[in-house]
C-alpha positions as protocol buffer text, in pm:
chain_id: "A"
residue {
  index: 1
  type: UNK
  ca { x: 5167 y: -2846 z: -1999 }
}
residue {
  index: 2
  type: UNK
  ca { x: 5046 y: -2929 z: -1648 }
}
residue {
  index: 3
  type: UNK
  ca { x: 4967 y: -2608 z: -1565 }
}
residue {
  index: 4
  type: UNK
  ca { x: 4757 y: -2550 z: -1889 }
}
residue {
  index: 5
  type: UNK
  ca { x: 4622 y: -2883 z: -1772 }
}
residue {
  index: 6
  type: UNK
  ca { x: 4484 y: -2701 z: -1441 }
}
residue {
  index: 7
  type: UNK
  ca { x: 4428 y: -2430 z: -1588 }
}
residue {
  index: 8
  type: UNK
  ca { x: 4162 y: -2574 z: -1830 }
}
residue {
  index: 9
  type: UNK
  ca { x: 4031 y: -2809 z: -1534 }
}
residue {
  index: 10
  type: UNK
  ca { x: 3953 y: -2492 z: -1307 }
}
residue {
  index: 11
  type: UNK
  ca { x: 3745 y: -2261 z: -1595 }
}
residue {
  index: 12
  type: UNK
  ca { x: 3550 y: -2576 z: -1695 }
}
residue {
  index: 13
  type: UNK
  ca { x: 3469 y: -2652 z: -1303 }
}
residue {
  index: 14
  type: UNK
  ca { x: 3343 y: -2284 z: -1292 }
}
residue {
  index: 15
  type: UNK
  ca { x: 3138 y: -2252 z: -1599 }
}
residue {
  index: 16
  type: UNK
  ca { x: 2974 y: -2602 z: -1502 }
}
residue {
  index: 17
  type: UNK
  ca { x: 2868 y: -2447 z: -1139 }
}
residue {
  index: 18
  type: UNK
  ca { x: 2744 y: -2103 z: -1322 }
}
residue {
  index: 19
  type: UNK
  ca { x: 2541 y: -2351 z: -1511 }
}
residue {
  index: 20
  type: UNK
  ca { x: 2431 y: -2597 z: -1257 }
}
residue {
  index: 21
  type: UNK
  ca { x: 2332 y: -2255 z: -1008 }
}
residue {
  index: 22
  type: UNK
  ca { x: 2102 y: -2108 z: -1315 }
}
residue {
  index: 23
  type: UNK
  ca { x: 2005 y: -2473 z: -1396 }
}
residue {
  index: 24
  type: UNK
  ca { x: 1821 y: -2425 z: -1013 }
}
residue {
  index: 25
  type: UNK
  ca { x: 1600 y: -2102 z: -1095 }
}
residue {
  index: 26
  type: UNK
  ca { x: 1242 y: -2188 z: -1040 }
}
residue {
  index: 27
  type: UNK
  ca { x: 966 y: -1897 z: -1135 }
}
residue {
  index: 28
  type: UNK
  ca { x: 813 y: -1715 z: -816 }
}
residue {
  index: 29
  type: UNK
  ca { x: 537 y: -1528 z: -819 }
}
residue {
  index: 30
  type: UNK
  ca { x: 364 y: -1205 z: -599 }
}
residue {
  index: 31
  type: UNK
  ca { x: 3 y: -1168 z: -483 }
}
residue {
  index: 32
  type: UNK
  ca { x: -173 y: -863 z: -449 }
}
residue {
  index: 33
  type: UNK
  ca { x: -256 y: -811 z: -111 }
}
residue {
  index: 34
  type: UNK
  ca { x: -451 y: -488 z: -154 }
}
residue {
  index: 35
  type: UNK
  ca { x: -661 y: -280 z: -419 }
}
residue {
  index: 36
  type: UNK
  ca { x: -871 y: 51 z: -465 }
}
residue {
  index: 37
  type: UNK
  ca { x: -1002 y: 236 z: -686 }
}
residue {
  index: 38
  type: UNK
  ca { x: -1188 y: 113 z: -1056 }
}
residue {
  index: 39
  type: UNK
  ca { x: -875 y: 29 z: -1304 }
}
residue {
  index: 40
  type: UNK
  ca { x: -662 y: -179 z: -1155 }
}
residue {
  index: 41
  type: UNK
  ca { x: -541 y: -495 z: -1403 }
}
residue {
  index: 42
  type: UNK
  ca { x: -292 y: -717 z: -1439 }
}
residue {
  index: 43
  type: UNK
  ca { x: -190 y: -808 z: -1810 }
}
residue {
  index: 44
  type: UNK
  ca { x: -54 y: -1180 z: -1910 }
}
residue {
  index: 45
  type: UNK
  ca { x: -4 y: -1208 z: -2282 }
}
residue {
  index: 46
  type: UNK
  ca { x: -311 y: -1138 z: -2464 }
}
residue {
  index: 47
  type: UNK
  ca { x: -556 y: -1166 z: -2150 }
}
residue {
  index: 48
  type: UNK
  ca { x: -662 y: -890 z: -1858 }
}
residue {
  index: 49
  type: UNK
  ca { x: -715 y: -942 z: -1547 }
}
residue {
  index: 50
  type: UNK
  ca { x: -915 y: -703 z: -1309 }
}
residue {
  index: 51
  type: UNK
  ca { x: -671 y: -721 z: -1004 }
}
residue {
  index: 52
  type: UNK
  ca { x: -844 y: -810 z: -658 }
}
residue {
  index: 53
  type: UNK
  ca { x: -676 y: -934 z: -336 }
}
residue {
  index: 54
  type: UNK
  ca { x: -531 y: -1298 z: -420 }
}
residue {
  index: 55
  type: UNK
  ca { x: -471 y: -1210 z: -780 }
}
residue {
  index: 56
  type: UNK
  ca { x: -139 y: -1399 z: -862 }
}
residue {
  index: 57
  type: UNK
  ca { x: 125 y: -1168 z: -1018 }
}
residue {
  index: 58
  type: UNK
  ca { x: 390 y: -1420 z: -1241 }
}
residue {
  index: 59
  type: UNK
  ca { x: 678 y: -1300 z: -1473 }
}
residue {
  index: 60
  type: UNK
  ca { x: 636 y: -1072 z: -1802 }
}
residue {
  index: 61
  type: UNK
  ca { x: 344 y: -965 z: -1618 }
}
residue {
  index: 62
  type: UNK
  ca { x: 260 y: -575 z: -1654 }
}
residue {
  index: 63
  type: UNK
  ca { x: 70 y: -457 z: -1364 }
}
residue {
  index: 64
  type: UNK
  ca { x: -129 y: -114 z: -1417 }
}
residue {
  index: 65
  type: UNK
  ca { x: -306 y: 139 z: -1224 }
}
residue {
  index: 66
  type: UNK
  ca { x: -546 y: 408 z: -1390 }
}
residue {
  index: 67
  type: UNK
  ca { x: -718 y: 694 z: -1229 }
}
residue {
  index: 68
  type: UNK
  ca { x: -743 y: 750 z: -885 }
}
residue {
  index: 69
  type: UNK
  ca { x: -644 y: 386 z: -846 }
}
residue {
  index: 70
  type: UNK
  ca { x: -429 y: 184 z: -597 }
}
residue {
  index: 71
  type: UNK
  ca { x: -230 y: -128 z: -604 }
}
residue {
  index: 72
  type: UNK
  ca { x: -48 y: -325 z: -303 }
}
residue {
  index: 73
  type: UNK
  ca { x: 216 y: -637 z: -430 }
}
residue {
  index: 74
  type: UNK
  ca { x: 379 y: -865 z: -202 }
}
residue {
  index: 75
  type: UNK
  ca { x: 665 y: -1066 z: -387 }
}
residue {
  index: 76
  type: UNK
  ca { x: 800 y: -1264 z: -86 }
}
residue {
  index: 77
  type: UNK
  ca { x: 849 y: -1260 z: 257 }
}
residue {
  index: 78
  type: UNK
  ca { x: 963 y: -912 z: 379 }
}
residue {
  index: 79
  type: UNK
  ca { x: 904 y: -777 z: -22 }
}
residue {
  index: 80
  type: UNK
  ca { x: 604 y: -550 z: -121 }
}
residue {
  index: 81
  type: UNK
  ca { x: 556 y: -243 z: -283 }
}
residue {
  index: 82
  type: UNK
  ca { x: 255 y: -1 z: -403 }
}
residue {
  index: 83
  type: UNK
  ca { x: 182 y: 145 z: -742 }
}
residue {
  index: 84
  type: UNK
  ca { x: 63 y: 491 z: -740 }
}
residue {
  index: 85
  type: UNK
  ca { x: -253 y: 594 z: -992 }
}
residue {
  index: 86
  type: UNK
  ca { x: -155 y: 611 z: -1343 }
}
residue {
  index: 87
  type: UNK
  ca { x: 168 y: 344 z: -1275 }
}
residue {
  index: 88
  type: UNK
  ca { x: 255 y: 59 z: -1458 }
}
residue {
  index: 89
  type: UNK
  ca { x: 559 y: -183 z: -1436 }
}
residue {
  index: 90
  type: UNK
  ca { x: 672 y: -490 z: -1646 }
}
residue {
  index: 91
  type: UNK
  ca { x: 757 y: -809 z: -1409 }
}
residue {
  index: 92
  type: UNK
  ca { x: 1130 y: -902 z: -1574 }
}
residue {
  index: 93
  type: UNK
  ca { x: 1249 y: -1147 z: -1398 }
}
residue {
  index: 94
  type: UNK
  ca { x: 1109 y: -1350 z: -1037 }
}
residue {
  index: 95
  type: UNK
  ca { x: 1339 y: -1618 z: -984 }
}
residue {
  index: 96
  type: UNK
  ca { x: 1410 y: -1838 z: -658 }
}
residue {
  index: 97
  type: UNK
  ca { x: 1763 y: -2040 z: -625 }
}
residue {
  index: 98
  type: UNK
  ca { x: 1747 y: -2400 z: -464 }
}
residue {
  index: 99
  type: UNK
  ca { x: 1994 y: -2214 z: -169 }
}
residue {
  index: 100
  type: UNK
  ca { x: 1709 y: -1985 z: -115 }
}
residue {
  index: 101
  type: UNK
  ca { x: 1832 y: -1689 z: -299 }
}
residue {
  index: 102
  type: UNK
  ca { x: 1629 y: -1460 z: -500 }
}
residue {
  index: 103
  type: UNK
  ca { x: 1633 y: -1240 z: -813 }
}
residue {
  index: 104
  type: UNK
  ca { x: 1392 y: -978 z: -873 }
}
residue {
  index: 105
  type: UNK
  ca { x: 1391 y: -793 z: -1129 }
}
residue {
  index: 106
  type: UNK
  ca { x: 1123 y: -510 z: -1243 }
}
residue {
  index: 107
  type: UNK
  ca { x: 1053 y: -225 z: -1495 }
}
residue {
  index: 108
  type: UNK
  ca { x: 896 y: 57 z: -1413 }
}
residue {
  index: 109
  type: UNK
  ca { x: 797 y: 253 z: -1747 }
}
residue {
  index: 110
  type: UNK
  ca { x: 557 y: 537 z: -1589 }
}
residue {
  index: 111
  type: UNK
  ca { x: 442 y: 677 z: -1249 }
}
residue {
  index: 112
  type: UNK
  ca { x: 559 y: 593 z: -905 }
}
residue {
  index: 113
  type: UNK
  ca { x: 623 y: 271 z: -683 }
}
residue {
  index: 114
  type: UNK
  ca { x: 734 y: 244 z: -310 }
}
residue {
  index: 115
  type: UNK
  ca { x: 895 y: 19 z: -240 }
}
residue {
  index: 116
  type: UNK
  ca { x: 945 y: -179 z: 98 }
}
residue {
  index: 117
  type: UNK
  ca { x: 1226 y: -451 z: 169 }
}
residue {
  index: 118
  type: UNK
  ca { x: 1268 y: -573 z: 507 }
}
residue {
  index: 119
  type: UNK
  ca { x: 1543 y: -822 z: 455 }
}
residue {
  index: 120
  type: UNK
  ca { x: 1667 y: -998 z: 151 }
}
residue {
  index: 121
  type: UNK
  ca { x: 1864 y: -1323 z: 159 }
}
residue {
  index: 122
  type: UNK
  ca { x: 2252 y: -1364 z: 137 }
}
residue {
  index: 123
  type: UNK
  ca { x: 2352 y: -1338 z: -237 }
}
residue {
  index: 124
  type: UNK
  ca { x: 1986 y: -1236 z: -336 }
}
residue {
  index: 125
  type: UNK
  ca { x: 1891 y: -984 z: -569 }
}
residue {
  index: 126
  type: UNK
  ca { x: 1623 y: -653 z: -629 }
}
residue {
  index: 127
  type: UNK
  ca { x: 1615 y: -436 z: -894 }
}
residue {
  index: 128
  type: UNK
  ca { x: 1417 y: -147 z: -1044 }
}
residue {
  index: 129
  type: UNK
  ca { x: 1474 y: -32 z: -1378 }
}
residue {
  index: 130
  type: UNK
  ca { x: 1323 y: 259 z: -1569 }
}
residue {
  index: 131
  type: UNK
  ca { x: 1415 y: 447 z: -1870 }
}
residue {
  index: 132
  type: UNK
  ca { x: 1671 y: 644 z: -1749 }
}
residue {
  index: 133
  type: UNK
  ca { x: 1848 y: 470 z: -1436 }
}
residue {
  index: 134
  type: UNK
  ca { x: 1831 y: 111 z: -1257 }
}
residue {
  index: 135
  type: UNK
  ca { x: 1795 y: 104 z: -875 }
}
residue {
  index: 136
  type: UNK
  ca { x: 1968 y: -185 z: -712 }
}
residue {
  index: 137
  type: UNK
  ca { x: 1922 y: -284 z: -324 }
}
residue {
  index: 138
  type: UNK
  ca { x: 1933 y: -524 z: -38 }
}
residue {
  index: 139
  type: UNK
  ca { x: 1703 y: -372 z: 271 }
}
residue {
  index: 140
  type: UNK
  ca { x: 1573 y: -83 z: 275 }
}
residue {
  index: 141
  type: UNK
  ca { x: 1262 y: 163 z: 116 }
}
residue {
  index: 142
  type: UNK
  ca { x: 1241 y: 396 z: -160 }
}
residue {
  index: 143
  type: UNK
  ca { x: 980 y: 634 z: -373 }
}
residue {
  index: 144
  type: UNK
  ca { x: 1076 y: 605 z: -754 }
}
residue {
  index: 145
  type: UNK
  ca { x: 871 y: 782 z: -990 }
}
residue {
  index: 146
  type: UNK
  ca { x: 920 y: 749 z: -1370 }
}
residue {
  index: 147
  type: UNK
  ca { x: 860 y: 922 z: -1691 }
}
residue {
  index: 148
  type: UNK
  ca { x: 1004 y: 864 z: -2056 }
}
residue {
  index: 149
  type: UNK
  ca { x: 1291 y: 1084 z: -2035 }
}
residue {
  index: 150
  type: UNK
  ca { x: 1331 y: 1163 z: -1679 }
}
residue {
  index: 151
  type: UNK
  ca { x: 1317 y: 941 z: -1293 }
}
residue {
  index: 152
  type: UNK
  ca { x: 1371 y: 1064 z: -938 }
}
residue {
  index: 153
  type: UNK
  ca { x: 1414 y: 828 z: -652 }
}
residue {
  index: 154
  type: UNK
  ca { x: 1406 y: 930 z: -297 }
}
residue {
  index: 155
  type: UNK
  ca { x: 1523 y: 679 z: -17 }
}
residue {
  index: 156
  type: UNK
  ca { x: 1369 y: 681 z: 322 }
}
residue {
  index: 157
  type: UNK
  ca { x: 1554 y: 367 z: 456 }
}
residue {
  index: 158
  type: UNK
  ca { x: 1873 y: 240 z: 406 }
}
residue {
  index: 159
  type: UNK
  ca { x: 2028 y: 301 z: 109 }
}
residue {
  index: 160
  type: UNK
  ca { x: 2002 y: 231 z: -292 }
}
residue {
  index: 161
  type: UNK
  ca { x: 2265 y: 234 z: -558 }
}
residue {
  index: 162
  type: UNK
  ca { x: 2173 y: 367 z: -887 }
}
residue {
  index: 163
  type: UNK
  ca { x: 2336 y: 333 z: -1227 }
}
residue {
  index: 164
  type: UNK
  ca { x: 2228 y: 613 z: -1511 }
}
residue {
  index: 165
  type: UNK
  ca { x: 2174 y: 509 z: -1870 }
}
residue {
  index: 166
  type: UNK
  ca { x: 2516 y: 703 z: -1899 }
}
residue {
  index: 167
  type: UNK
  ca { x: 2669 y: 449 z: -1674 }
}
residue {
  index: 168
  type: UNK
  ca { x: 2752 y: 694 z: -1424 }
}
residue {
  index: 169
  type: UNK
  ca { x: 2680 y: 504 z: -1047 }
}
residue {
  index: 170
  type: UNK
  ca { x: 2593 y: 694 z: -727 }
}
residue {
  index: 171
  type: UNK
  ca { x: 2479 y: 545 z: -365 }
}
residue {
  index: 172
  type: UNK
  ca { x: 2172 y: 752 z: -258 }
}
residue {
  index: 173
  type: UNK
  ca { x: 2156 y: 773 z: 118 }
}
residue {
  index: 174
  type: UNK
  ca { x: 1892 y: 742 z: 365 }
}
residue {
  index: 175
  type: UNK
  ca { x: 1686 y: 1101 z: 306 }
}
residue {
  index: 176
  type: UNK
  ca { x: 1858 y: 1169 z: -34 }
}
residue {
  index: 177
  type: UNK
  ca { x: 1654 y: 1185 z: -341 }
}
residue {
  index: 178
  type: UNK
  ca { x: 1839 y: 1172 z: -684 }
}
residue {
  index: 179
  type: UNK
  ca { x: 1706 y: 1320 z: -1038 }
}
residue {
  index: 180
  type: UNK
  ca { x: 1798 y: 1150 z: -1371 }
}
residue {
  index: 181
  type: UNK
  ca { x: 1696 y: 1350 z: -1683 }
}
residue {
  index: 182
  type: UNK
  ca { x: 1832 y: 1236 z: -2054 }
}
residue {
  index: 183
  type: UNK
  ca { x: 2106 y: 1373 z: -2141 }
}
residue {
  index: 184
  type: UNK
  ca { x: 2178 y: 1563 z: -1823 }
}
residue {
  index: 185
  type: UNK
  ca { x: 2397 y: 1499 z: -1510 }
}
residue {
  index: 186
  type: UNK
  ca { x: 2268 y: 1309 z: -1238 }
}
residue {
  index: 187
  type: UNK
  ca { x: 2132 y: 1530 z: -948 }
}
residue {
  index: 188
  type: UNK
  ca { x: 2160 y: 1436 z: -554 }
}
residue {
  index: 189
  type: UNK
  ca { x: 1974 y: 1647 z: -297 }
}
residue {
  index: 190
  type: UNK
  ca { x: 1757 y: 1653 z: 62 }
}
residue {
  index: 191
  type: UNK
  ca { x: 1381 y: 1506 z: 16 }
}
residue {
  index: 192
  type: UNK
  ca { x: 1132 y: 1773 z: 56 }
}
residue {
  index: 193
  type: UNK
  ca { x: 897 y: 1785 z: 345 }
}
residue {
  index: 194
  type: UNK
  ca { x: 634 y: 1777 z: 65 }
}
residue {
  index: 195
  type: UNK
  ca { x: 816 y: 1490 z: -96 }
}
residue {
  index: 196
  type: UNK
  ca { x: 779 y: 1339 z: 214 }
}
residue {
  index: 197
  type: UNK
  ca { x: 412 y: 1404 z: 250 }
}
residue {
  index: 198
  type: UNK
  ca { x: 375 y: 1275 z: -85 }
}
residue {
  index: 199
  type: UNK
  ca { x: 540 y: 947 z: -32 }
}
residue {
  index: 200
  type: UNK
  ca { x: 344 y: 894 z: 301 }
}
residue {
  index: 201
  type: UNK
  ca { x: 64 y: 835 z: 142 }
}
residue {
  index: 202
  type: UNK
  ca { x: 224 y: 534 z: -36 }
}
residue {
  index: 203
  type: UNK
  ca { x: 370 y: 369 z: 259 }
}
residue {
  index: 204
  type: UNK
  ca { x: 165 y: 215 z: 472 }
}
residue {
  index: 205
  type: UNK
  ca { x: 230 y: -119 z: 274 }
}
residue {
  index: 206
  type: UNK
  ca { x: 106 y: -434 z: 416 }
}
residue {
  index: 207
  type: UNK
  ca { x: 286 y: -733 z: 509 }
}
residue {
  index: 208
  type: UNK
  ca { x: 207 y: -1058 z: 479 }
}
residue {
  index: 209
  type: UNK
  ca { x: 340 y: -1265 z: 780 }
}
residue {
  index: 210
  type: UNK
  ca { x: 578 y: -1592 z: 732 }
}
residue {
  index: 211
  type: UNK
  ca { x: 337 y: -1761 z: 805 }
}
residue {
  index: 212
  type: UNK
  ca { x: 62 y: -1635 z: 610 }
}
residue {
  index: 213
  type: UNK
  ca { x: 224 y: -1615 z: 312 }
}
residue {
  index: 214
  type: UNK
  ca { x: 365 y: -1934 z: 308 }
}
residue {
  index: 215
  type: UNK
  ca { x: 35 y: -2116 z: 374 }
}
residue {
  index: 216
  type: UNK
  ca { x: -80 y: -1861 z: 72 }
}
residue {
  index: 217
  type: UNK
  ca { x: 139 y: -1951 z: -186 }
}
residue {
  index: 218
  type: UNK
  ca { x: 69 y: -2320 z: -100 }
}
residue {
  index: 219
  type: UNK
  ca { x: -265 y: -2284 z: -156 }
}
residue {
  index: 220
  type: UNK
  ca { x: -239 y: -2087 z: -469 }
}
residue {
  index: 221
  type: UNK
  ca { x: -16 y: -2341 z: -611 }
}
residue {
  index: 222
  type: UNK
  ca { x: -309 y: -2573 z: -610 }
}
residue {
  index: 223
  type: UNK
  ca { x: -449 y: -2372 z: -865 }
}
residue {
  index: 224
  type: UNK
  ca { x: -200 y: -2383 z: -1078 }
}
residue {
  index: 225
  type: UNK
  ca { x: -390 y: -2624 z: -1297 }
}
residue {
  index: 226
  type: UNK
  ca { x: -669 y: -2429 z: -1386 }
}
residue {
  index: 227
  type: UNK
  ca { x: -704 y: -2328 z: -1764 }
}
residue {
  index: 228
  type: UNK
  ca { x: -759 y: -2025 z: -1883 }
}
residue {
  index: 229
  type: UNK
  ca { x: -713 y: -1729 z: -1645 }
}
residue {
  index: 230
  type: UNK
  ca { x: -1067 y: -1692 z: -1551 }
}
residue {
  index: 231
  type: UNK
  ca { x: -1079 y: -2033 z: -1423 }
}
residue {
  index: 232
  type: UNK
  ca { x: -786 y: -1956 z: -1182 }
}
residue {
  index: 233
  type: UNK
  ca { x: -952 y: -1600 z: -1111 }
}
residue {
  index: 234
  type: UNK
  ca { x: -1280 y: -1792 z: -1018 }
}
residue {
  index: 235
  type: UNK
  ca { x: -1060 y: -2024 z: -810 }
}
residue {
  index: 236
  type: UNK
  ca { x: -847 y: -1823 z: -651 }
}
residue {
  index: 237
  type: UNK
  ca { x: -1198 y: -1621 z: -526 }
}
residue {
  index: 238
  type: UNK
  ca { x: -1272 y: -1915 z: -333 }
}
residue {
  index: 239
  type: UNK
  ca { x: -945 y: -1793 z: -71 }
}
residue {
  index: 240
  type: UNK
  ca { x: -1071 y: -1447 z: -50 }
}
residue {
  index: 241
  type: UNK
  ca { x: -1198 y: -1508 z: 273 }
}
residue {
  index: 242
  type: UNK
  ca { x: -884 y: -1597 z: 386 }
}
residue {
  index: 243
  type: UNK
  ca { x: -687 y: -1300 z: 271 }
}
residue {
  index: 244
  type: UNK
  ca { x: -680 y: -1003 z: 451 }
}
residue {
  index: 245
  type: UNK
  ca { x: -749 y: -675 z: 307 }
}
residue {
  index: 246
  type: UNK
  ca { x: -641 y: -429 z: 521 }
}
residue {
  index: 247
  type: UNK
  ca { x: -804 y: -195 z: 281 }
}
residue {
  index: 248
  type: UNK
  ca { x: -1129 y: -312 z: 372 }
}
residue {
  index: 249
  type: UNK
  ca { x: -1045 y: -303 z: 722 }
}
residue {
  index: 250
  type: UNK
  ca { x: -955 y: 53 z: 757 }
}
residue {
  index: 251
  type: UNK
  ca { x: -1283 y: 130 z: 563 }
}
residue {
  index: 252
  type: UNK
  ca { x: -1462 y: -57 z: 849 }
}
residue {
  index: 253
  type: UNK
  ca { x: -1302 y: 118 z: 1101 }
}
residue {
  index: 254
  type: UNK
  ca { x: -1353 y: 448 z: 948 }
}
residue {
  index: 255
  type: UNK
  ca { x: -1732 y: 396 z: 904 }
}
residue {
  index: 256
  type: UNK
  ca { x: -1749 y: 294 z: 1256 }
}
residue {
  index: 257
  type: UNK
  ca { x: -1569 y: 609 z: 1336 }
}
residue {
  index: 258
  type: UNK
  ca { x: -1814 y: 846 z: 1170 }
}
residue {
  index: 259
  type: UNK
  ca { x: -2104 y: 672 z: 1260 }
}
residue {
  index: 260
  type: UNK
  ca { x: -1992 y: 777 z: 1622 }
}
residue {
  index: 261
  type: UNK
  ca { x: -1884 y: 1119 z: 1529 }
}
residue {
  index: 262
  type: UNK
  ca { x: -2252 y: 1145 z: 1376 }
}
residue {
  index: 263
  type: UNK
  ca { x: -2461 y: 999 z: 1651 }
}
residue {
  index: 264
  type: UNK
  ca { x: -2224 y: 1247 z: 1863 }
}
residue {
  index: 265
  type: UNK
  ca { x: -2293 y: 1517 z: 1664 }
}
residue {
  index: 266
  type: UNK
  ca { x: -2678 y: 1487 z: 1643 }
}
residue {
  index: 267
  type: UNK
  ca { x: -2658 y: 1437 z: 1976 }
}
residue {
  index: 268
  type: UNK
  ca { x: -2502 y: 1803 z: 2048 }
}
residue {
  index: 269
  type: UNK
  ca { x: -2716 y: 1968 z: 1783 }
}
residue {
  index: 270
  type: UNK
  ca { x: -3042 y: 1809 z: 1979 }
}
residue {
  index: 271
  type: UNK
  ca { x: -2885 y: 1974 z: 2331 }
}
residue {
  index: 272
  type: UNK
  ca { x: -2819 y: 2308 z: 2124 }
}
residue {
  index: 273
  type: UNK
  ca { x: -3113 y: 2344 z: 2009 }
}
residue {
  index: 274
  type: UNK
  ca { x: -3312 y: 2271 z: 2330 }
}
residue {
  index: 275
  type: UNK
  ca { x: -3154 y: 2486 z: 2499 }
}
residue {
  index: 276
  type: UNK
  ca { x: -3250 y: 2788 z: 2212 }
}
residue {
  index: 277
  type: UNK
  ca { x: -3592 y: 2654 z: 2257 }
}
residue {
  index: 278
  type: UNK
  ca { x: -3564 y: 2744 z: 2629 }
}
residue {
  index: 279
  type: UNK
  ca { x: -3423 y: 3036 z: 2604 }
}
residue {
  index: 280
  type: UNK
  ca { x: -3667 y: 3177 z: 2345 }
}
residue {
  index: 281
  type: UNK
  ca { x: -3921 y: 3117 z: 2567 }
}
residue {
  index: 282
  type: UNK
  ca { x: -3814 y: 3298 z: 2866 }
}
residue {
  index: 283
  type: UNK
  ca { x: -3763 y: 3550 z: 2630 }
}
residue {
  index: 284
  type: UNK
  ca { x: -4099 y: 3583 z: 2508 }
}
residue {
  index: 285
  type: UNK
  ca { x: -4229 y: 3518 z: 2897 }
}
residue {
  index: 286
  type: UNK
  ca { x: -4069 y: 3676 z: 3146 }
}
residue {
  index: 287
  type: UNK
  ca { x: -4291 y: 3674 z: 3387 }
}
residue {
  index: 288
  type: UNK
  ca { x: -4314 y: 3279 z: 3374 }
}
residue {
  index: 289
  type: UNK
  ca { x: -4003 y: 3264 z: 3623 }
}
residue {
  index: 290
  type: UNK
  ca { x: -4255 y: 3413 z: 3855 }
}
residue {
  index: 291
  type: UNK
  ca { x: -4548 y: 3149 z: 3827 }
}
residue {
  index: 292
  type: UNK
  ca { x: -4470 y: 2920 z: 4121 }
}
residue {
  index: 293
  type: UNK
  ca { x: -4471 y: 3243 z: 4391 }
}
residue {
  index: 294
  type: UNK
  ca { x: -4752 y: 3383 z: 4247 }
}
residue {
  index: 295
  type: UNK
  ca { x: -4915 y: 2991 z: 4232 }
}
residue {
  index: 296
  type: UNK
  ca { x: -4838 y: 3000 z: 4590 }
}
residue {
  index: 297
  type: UNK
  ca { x: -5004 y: 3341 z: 4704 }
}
residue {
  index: 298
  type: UNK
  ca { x: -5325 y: 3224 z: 4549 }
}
residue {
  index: 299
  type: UNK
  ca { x: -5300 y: 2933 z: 4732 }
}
residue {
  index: 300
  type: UNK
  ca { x: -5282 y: 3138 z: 5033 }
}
residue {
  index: 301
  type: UNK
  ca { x: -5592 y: 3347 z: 4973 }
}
residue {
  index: 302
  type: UNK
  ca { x: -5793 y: 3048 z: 4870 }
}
residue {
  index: 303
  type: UNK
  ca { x: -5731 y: 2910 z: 5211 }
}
residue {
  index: 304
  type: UNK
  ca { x: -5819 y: 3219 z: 5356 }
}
residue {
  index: 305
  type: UNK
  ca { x: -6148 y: 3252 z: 5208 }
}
residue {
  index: 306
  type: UNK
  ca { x: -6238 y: 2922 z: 5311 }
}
residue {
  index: 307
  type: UNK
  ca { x: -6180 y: 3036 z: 5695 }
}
residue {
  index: 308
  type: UNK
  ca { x: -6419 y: 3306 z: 5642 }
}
residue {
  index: 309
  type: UNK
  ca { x: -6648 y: 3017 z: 5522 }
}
residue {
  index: 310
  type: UNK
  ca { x: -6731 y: 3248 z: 5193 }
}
residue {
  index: 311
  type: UNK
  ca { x: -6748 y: 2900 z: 5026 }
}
């Protein structure tokens, strides 16, 4: 009798902790830190918004790239990743513990995300999911592209367990990709060099310092009480100036760049073509190289004539 006694004390002590630690979720949110390209949008509910550095990104959010378009996320400290063109993922779950853990959870249901992590928090969670396979991992980064019926994730840090839609679970190491198709068995090979050339392009993600992001989300939280979306949108444009794009910074620097290479080129097409100039003329007059001796004999003769007083 004790014992069941015990027994009963200890499953309701653990069931009341599993309930106080979910009873301490609070919603998170991610801001876009960079954007480019025409068709970028983030979708809450009924409404679109045009995504712009500083646009908030909450859960059940779906985040969407179209055409030659580009999107940069930061979740939290040390967490970002970029959509490819054409991508678009479902926000699941973005949940924050009172102890400082975290639970992210997201869907990816076509395209291709990389995705960075730097460090994640003791007990704290990530998680990719797409049709065919989830991706679960602490610190590391990964390419995952999607379809309907197929995914492929390659790792290029760290490492990432997956679990199929069959159930079957694999660890994918640090230059490993793995295939999942429907109905077929999970593949594990190298990354390709043009895999790697591929995902390159991807990951130079942007981070957000501590410090920057935690005076961001303070700020953003200000707006919070704006009603309806464009009201925050129009708010939120107010801290634009204090966002860094690092999109519009590498454009800067690149105009800069070929406004130099241009200068330097007209510059070397101006000596080129003084120089043909020159050369054409010698060409067509020889005898010019000999006009200073023959400048100098008639100075000669003049003097002599004036000796002999002709003049």
């Amino acid at each position: 009798m004790l014992y069941l006694l015990k027994l009963g004390l200890l499953v309701w002590l653990i069931v009341g902790c599993k309930k106080e630690k979910a009873a301490k979720l609070e919603e998170r949110f991610g801001v876009v830190t960079f954007t480019s390209g025409n068709e970028n949008y983030v979708e809450r509910g009924p409404d679109r918004l045009i995504a712009k550095a500083g646009t908030l990104v909450k859960n059940q959010d779906r985040v969407k790239t179209g055409i030659k378009s580009r999107m940069d996320i930061q979740l939290q400290e040390g967490v970002a990743l970029s959509l490819k063109e054409e991508s678009e993922i479902s926000i699941e779950d973005l949940s924050e513990l009172m102890q400082g853990e975290t639970q992210d959870k997201l869907y990816l249901s076509r395209g291709a995300i990389f995705v960075k992590i730097i460090k994640l928090n003791q007990g704290s969670q990530f998680q990719v999911r797409t049709p065919t396979l989830v991706a679960s991992v602490r610190g590391t980064a990964f390419y995952l592209k999607s379809s309907k019926k197929s995914s492929s994730l390659a790792v290029t840090e760290g490492r990432v367990e997956i679990t199929t839609s069959q159930g079957e679970k694999k660890e994918i190491s640090q230059g490993e990709k793995a295939n999942v198709a429907e109905g077929k068995p999970l593949e594990v090979g190298k990354i390709l060099d043009k895999e790697y050339r591929e995902i390159s392009l991807l990951s130079q993600t942007r981070f957000f310092s501590s410090e920057e992001f935690a005076g961001l989300k303070q700020k953003l939280r200000e707006f919070e009480k704006f009603s309806p979306l464009e009201g925050k949108q129009e708010a939120i444009e107010t801290l634009k100036p204090k966002i860094p794009d690092p999109g519009l910074e590498k454009i800067k620097s690149l105009r800069e760049s070929k406004e130099s290479l241009d200068a330097q080129k007209q510059e070397l097409q101006d000596s080129v073509k003084l120089e043909q100039k020159q050369k054409e003329l010698e060409e067509k007059i020889p005898e010019t190289k000999e006009l200073p001796k023959e400048a100098e004999k008639g100075k000669e003769m003049l003097e002599n004539l004036k000796k002999k007083k002709m003049f």
